[in-house]
C-alpha positions in Angstrom: 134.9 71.1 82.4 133.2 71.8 85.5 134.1 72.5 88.8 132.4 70.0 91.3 131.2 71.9 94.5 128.8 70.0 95.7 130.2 69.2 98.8 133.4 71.6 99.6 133.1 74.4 101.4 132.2 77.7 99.1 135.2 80.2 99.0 136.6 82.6 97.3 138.9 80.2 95.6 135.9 77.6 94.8 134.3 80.7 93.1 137.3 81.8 91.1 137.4 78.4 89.9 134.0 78.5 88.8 134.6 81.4 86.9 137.1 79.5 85.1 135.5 76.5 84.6 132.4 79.0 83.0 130.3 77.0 85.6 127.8 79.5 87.0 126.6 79.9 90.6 123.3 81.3 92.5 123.3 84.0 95.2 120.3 85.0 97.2 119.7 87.6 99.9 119.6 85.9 103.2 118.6 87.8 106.8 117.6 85.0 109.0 118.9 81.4 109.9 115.6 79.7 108.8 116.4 80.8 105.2 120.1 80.7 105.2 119.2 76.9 105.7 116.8 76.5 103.2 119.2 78.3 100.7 122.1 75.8 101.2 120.0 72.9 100.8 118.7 74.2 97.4 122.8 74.6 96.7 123.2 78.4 97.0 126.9 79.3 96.7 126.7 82.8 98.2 123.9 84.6 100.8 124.4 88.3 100.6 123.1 90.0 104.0 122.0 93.0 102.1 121.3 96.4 103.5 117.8 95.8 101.6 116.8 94.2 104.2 116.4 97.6 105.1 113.5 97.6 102.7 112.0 94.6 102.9 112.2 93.5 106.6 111.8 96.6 108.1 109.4 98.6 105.5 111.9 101.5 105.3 111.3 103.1 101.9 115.1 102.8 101.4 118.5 100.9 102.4 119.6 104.5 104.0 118.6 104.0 107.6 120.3 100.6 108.1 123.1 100.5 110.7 126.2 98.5 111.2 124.4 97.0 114.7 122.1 96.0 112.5 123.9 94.3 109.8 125.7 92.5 112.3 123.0 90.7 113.7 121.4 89.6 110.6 125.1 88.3 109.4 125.2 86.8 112.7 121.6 85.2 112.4 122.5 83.9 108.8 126.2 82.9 109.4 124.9 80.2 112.7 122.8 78.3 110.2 125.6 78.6 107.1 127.2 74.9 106.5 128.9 75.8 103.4 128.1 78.8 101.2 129.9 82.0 101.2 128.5 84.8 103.6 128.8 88.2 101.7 127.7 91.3 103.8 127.0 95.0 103.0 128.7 97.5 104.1 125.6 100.2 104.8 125.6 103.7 104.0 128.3 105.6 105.5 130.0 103.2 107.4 132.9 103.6 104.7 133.9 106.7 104.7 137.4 106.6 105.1 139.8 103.5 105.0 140.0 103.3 109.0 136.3 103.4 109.1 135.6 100.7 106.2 138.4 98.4 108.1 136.8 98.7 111.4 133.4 98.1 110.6 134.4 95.1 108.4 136.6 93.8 110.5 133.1 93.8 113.2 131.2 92.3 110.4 133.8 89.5 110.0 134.2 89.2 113.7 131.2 89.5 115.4 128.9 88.7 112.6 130.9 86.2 111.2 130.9 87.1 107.4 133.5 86.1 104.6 133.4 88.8 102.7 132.1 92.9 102.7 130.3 94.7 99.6 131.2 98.0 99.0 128.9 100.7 97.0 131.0 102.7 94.2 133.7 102.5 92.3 137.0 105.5 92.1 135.8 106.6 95.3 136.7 103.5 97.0 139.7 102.3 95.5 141.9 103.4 98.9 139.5 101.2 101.3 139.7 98.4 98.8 143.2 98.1 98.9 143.4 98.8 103.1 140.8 96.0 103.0 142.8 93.8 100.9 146.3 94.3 102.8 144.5 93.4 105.9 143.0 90.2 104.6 139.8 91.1 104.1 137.9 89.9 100.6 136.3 92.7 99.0 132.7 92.3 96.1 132.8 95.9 94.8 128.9 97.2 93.3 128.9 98.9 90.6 126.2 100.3 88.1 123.0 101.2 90.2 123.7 102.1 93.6 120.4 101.9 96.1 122.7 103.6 99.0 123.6 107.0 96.4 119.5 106.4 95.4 119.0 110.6 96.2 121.9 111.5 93.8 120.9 109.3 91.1 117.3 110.5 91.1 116.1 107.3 91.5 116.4 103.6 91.0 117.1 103.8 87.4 119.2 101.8 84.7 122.7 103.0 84.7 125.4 102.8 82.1 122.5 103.7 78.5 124.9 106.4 77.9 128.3 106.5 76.1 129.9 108.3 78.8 128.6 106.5 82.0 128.9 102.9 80.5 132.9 103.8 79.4 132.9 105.1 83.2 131.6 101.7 84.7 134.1 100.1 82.2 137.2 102.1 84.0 135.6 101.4 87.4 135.7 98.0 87.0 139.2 97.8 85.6 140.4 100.1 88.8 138.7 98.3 91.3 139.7 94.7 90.2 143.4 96.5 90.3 143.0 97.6 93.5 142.2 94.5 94.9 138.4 93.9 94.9 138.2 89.8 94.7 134.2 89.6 93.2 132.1 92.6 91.4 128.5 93.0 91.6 126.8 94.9 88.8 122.9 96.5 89.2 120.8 97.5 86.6 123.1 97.8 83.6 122.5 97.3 79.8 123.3 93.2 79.5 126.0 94.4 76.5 127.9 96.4 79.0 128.1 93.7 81.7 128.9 91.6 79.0 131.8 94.0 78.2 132.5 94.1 82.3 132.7 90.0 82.3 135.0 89.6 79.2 137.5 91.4 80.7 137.1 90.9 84.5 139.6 88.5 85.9 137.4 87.6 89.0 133.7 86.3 89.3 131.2 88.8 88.2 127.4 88.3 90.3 124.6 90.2 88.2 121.3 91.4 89.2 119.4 92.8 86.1 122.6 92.9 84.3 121.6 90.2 81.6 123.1 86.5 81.2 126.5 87.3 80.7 127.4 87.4 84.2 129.3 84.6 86.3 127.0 84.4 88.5 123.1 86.0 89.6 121.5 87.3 92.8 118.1 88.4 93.7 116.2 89.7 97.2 114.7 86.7 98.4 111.4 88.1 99.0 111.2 89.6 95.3 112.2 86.0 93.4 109.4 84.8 95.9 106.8 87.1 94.8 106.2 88.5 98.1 107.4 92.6 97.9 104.8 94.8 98.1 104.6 96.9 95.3 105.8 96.3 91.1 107.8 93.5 90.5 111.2 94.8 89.0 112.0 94.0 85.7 114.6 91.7 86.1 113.1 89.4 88.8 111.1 86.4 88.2 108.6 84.6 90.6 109.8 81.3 91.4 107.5 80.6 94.0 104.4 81.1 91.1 103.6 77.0 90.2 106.2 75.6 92.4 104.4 74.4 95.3 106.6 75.8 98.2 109.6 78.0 99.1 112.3 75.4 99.4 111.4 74.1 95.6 111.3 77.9 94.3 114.6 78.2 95.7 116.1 74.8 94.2 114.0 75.8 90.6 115.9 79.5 91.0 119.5 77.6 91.4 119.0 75.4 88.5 117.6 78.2 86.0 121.0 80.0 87.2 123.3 77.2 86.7 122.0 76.1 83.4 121.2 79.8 81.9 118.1 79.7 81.7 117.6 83.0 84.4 117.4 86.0 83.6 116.2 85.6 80.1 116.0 88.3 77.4 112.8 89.5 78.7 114.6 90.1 82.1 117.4 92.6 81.1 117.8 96.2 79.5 119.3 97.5 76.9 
């Protein structure tokens, strides 16, 4: 059974169905209106204004420097152009800091930029926002795994959760978060058997980005699954754009790999 989205609007319910139904759906960064359309015509269910745009819009060599101003406008930019997909937005580095904070620049992100739903970085540390967030009517993807905006502590960007310890930790995160409220989870750069571990038992839709097939659902930076970014391709991104003749059928050949499982393959996760 399959849950036929082709022409409702994309929200949180449509993805919880999805979920159910084990039908998969396709996220992609989005900054801009220009590619927020392109995106929704290829059928992506969810554009995640990421703070990476930090890194790939405006060269910084991490998501750190990007503001709320900032994040704002580019929600704003993708959200005139949305018809129908989900806009998820991040919540950049310390603008969470304490539940009155998290609910005030959310509730600008919703408001002025016009997004349906906030990302949060981390997992114990945020249970109190996630639940202010949640009282106030505000739907809540928590990121777990690799987190770009703790980059510094972690000494790097590097797979998280090899260990026995920090993969039973990710494990408890998830169960506490979903408990406190968090409607989506986002895991980065875990072993594909431990976000398989994370899906099985997660009650809401799980979006992966090198976190292997199991996930409900994938996202990459637009830039990297078009084989623009400077530097070495990550691991788990593919280049749709290589043989595919322009951006708008890269993105379409992107959705369908997603929805029939054929992205990220084996040689795209970790162990």
């Amino acid at each position: 059974m399959t849950a036929d989205t082709s022409q409702e609007e994309i929200t949180l319910t449509v993805l919880q169905r999805m979920k159910a139904a084990q039908e998969r759906f396709a996220c992609l960064t989005c900054y801009d209106a220009s590619f927020a359309a392109v995106l929704e015509e290829a059928g992506v269910e969810v554009l995640l204004v990421g703070d990476s745009l930090g890194m790939v819009v405006q060269g910084e060599r991490t998501t750190l420097p990007v503001t709320v101003e900032e994040m704002i406008y580019h929600t704003r930019c993708v959200s005139r152009a949305r018809r129908r997909a989900l806009v998820l937005a991040d919540m950049p580095f310390m603008s969470d800091m304490d539940p009155r904070q998290t609910l005030a620049n959310a509730a600008r992100l919703m408001k002025e930029g016009g997004a349906h739903m906030v990302k949060l970085e981390g997992g114990m540390v945020q249970l109190e926002a996630i639940r202010a967030l949640g009282e106030h009517g505000i739907p809540v993807c928590a990121h777990l795994g690799l987190l770009p905006q703790s980059v510094h502590k972690l000494g790097g960007y590097q797979v998280q959760g090899r260990e026995a310890g920090v993969a039973q930790r990710i494990l408890d995160e998830a169960e506490a978060v979903v408990a406190a409220g968090a409607d989506v989870l986002l895991l980065e750069c875990v072993p594909s058997e431990l976000a398989a571990r994370v899906v099985a038992a997660a009650t809401v839709p799980v979006i992966g980005i090198g976190a292997g097939p199991a996930c409900d659902a994938q996202v990459l930076v637009i830039y990297d699954m078009l084989g623009i970014t400077p530097g070495k391709r990550p691991r788990f991104v593919k280049d749709f754009l290589a043989g595919s003749g322009s951006v708008r059928a890269a993105v379409a050949d992107y959705v369908k790999a997603v929805k029939q499982g054929e992205f990220p393959g084996p040689e795209h996760g970790f162990k």
